[in-house]
N, C-alpha and C positions, 0 to 999 in steps of 0.2 A: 113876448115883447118886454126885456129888461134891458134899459139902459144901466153900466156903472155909476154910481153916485161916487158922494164922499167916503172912502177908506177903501172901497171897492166892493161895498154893499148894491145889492141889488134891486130895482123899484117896479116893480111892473106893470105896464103901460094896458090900461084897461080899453075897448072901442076903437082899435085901429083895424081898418079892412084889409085883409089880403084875397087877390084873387088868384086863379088858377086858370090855365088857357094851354092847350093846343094846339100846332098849327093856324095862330089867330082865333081859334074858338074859345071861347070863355066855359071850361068846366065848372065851376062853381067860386063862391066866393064865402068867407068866415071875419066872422070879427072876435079880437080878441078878449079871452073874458076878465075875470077878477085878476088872475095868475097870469096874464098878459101872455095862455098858451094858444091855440087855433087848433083847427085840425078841418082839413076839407078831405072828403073821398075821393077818389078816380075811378071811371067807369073800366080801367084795364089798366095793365102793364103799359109805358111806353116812356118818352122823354117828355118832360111838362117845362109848362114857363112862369113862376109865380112873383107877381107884383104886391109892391106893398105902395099903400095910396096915403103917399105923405103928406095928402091936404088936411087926412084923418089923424095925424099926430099932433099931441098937444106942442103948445105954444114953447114948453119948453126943452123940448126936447128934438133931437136931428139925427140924418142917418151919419153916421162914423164918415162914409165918400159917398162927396157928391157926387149924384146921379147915378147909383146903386141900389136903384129902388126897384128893381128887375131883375130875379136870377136866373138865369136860361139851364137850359139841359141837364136839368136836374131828373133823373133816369129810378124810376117806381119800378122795384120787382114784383114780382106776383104773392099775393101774401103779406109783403111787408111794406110798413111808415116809414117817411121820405121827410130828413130834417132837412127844414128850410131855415137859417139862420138870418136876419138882418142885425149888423151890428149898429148900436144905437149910444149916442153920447148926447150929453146935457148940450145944452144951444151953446155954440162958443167954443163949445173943445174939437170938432171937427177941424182936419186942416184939408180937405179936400183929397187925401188922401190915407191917413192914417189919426186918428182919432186919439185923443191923450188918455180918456181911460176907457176906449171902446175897445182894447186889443183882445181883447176876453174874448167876446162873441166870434171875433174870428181864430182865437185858440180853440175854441169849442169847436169848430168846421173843421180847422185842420187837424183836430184829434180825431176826430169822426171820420176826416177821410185815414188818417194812420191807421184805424182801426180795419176800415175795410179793406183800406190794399194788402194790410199782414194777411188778413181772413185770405185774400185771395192768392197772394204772394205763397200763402203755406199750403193751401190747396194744388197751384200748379207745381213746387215742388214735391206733394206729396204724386203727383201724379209723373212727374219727369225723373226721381230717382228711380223708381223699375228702367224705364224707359232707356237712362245712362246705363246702368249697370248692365244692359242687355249690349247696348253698344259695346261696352268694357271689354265684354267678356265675347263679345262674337263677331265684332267691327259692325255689325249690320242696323242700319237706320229701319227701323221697324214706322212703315208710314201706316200702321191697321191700331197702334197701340191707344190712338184716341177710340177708335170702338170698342176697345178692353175698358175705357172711362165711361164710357158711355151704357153699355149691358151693366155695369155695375150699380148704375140710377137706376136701371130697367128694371132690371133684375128684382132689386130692391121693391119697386114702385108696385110692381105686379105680386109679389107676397104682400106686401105690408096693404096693400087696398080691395075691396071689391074686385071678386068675390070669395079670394081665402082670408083675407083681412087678418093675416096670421102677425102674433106680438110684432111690435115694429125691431125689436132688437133680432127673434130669433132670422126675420125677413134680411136685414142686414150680414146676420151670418152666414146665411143658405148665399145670398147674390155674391159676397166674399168667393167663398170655397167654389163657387160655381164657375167664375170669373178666371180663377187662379189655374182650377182644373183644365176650363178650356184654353187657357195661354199655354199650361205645360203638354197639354194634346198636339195644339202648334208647332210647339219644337222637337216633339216627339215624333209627329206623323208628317210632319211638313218641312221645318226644318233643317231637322238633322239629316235626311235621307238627303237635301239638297246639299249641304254642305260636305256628305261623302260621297256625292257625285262629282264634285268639283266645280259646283254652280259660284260663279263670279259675285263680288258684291252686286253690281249695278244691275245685275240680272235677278236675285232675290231681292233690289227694293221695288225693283218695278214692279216685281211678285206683292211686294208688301203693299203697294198702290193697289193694286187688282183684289187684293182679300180684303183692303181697305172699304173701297166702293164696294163691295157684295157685302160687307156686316153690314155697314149701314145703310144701305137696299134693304137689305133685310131686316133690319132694326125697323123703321121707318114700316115697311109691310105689315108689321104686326102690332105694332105699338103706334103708329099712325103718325100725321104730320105735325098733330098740335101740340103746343107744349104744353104741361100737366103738373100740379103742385102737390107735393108732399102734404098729406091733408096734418102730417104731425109738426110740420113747419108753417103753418097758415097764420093770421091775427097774430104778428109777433109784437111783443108790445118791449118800448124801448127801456131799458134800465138806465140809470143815469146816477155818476157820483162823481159832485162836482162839476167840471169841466170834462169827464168821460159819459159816453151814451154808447151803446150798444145791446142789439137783442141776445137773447140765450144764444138763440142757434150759433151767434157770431160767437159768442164765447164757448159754447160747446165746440168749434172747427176750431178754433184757435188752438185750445187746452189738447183736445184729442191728435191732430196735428202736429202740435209739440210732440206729444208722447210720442207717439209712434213715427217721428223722423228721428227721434232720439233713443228710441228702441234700435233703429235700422244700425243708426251709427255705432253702438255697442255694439250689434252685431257683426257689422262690419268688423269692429276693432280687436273685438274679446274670443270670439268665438271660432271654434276649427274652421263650419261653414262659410262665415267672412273673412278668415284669414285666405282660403284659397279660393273665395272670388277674389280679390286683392291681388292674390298670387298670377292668377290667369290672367286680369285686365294687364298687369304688367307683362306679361314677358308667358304668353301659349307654351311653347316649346319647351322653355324652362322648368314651369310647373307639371308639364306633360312627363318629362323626364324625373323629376323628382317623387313619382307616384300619385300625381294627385289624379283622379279620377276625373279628366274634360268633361266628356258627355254628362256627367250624374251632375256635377256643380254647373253647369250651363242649363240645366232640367231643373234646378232647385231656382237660379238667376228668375230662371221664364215664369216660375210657379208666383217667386215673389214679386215680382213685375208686375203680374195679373193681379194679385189678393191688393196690392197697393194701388193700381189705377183703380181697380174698383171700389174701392175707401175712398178715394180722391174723387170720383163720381158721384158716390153717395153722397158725401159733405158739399160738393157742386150742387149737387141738384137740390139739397136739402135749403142751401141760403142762398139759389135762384127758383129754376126749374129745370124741370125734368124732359129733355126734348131727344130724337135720333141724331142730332149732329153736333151737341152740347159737345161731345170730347174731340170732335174736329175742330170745333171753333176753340178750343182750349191747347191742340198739338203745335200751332207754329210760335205758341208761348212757350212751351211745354220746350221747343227747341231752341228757341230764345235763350230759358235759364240756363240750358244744358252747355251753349257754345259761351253764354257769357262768363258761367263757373269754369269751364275748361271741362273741352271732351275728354269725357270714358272716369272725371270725376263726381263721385255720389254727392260727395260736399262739394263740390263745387255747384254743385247741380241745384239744391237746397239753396246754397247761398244765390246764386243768378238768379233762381225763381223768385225767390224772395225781393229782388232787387227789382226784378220785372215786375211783380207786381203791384209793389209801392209805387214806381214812377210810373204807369199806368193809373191806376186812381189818383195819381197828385196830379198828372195832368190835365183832369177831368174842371180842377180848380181854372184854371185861365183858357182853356181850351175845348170845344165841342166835344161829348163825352166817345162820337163814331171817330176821333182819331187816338183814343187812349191807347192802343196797340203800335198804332203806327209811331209813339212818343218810343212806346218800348223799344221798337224795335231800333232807334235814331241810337238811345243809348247805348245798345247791342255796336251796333258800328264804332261811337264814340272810344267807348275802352278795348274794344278789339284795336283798333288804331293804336293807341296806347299797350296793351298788351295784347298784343296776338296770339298768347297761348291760353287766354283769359281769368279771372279772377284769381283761384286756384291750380290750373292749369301747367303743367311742364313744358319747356322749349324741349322741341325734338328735329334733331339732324336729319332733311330727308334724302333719303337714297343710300 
């Protein structure tokens, strides 16, 4: 509890109560100390409601708007602290809706949300470029490629804990290469023979549906219903400079993220192997003719598709949890950025995710946090309307 003072020095408000409540139930209540900070626990993960009791605020001081003493659907992951922000100005500077030196506290909020929708925004891209690229290069909507996200947190969860407890990095690398191996088995033993049968798109995604439901039957079988926390992601404790707050883990997904969507795209650019994925999303026939090797570059496509959803699962599951349906509930985002950057592009696909996942967390701010996908998806329509070929995207003549 800091109100702005004069110069935009900070004061902090010592003995004001906040409480915490659940569908109407009071989880607990804190008052603020010396540092005007709080901290209440929660008996689990869920959406909470926390009031601040402005009969307990001194005489001089007021909340920034009126009757904002209530922030709803503020959503605790498992593991980690949940900033609850009231912004607060001296008696007098409130106008009922925007406060003359309270803007701080809510820059603070909405950096806090920037932070988390990039974390998430780079996660579903990192997990939607394999996902295009496969597209690119084979036309095929792969609807099983969230359970490639998801055995990747598995994967992961089950080295790095009881009972091999094996280092958490080498656990990381084994679920990686495991991931990747079993995507390129896919288009090895299952794919490609369909596609030199002459099996139809609509007919191998309804395929991609059916192997969709049995990984995660089967994920689910043995890894069980409940979801489960990275015990290396647990007590994360917030860092904060300035008006920025965020945990390791966030800045760890962030930085690692970056790298390695920006590894992709050099490859993409620089290299034989991304020159002639490039070459085949454009124009099959062409690069067929010119010697490039289909089968071997669409067998490398699948390998990287796999080793990247499963990075993209582990960094999911590390700054949530770890559950059997984590990469389903992540796929119709995953196809979100991919239609909003423009099919069959990698960067486009990067940028749409990114886009999807910032307006997703912003609209968590005015909005109950169970429609933040459905925001996504409003946008998705919006600039499709506006561009039809999407962000990135090429007009293409059909027929």
């Amino acid at each position: 509890m800091a109100p702005i003072g004069e110069g935009g020095t900070r004061e902090p408000i010592e003995g004001v109560t906040i409480t915490v409540s659940q569908d109407g139930k009071e989880i607990g209540s804190a008052t603020s100390g010396k540092d005007g900070k709080w901290q209440i626990p929660v008996p689990h993960a869920g959406t909470y409601q926390v009031t601040l009791d402005v009969k307990t605020l001194p005489n001089t001081v007021q909340l920034q708007t009126a009757g904002k003493e209530t922030l709803k659907g503020l959503v605790v992951q498992p593991g980690f602290s949940k900033v609850a922000l009231f912004p607060l100005v001296k008696q007098g500077q409130g106008t009922g809706a925007t406060g003359g030196g309270g803007g701080s506290g809510q820059l603070e909020y909405l950096i806090s949300i920037f932070i988390t929708g990039l974390r998430f925004g780079l996660i579903i891209a990192m997990t939607a470029v394999g996902l295009s690229l496969i597209f690119g290069t084979t036309r095929l909507i792969n609807f099983a490629h969230g359970e490639l996200v998801t055995l990747g947190a598995v994967v992961a969860f089950a080295f790095g804990t009881s009972p091999l407890q094996w280092p958490f990095v080498i656990a990381i690398v084994l679920a990686v290469i495991a991931v990747a191996a079993l995507s390129g088995l896919l288009e090895f033993a299952l794919w490609r023979p369909l596609r030199k049968r002459g099996s139809g798109l609509i007919q191998m995604f309804i395929i991609s549906i059916g192997l969709s439901l049995l990984l995660r039957n089967g994920i689910q079988f043995f890894f069980g219903p409940d979801r489960q926390q990275f015990q290396q992601a647990t007590a994360q404790t917030q860092l904060t400079w300035g008006p920025f707050s965020a945990t390791p883990m966030d800045l760890i997904t962030i930085v690692v993220s970056i790298a390695i969507l920006v590894g992709v795209a050099v490859m993409l650019q620089r290299t034989r192997m991304g020159k002639a994925m490039r070459a085949l999303a454009d124009n099959r026939d062409l690069a067929e003719a010119s010697g490039i090797n289909v089968d071997r570059v669409i067998l490398q496509v699948w390998v990287i598709g796999g080793a990247l959803a499963a990075v993209g699962g582990i960094l999911f599951g590390l700054t949530s949890a770890v559950s059997f349906d984590m990469g389903f509930r992540l796929l119709l985002l995953m196809f979100a950025g991919i239609i909003l950057g423009g099919l069959g592009s990698a960067y486009g696909a990067m940028l749409g995710s990114i886009v999807v996942g910032l307006v997703a967390q912003y609209s968590t701010v005015w909005f109950p946090p169970e429609l933040q996908n459905a925001w996504a998806m409003l946008v998705l329509v919006v600039v499709l309307l506006v561009r039809p070929q999407g962000i990135l995207g090429r007009l293409q003549r059909a027929g």
